[in-house]
N, C-alpha and C positions, 0 to 999 in steps of 0.2 A: 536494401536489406530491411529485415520486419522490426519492428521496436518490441522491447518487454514492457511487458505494464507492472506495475506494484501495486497492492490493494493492501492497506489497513483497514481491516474492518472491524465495524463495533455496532452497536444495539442500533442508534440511532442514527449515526453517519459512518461513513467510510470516506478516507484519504485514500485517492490516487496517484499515482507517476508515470510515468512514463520516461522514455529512453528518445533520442531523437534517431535518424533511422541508421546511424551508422555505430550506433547501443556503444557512445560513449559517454553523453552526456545523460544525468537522468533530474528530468524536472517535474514539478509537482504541475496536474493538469487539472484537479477539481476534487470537489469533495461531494457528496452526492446523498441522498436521505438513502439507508439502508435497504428498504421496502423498495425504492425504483433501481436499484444497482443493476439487477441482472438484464434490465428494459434499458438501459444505458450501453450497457458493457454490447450488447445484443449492438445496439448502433451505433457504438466506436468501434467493434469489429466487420460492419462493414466499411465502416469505409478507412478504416486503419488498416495496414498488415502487421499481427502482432504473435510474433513465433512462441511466448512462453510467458506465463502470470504469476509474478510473486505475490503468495497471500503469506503473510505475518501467523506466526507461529507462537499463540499467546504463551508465557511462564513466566513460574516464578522465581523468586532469587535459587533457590536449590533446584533449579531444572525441572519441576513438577509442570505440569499442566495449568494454569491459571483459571479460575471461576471461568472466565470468559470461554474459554477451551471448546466445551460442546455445542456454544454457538456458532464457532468459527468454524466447527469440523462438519457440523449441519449444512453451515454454506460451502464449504468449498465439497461436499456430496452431490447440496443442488449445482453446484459451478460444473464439477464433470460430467455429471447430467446434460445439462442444456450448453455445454461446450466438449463435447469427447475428444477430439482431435487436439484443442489446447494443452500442451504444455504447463502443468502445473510445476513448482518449487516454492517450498516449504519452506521460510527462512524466519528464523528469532528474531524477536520483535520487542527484545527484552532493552528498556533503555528509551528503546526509540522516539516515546513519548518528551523526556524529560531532557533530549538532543535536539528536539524539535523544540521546545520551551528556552533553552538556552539561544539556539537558533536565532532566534526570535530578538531575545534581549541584545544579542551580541548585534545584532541588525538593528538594534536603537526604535525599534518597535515601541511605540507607547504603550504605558499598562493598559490601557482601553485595548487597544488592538491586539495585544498577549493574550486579554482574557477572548478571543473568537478561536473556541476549540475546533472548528471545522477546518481552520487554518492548521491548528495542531495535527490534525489530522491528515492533511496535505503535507504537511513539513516530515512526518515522519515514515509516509511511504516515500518521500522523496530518499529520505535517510537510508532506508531500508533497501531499496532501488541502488543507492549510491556506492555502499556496503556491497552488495553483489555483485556487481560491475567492478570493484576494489578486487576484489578476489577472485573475480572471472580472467582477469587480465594479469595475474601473477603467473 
């Protein structure tokens, strides 16, 4: 069975996830500099099988669009571009940062290791990944 992947993406890094292959479990697999994502993603699908890609759907508290917003709608134009066949879903991404944060603390994480936001970044496509699969299976 093919795995989902989850993308947080931001200016400077993107949080990954992914699904293990029978899309029950979803874990965090890397975080990546923004600029080589699509050269990444390019070489986890081949040698992944990956039916559908959650990208994070930046807003804000009243459901508006977030500053972030035409960044993320830029990449995921170039994503169907250079991926046509993948499976895009579009899921809120509102929180996800600040569950990753908690995440983190609740895991006894040291402040040193709280403050590596690439980790943040990972934790929260994980969340995001997690969240969908919650809701896929209701």
């Amino acid at each position: 069975m093919p795995r989902i992947l989850a993308i947080d993406y931001g200016i400077k890094r993107t949080g990954i996830a992914v699904t293990d292959e029978l899309q029950i479990i979803a874990s965090g697999l890397t975080t990546v500099p923004s600029e080589t994502l699509m050269s990444f993603l390019q070489d986890y699908f081949k040698k992944e099988e990956v039916i559908s890609v959650l990208i994070g759907d930046p807003k804000q508290m009243n459901g508006q669009p977030s500053e972030s917003a035409p960044l993320v709608e830029a990449f995921v134009e170039k994503f169907k571009i250079q991926f046509p066949d993948m499976k895009v879903i579009r899921v809120d991404e509102r929180f996800t940062s600040k569950m990753a944060f908690q995440t983190m603390i609740d895991s006894g994480l040291k402040k040193k290791q709280r403050q590596n936001k690439a980790l943040i970044d990972e934790i929260s496509a994980t969340i995001m990944l997690r969240d969908y699969l919650s809701r896929k299976m209701i």
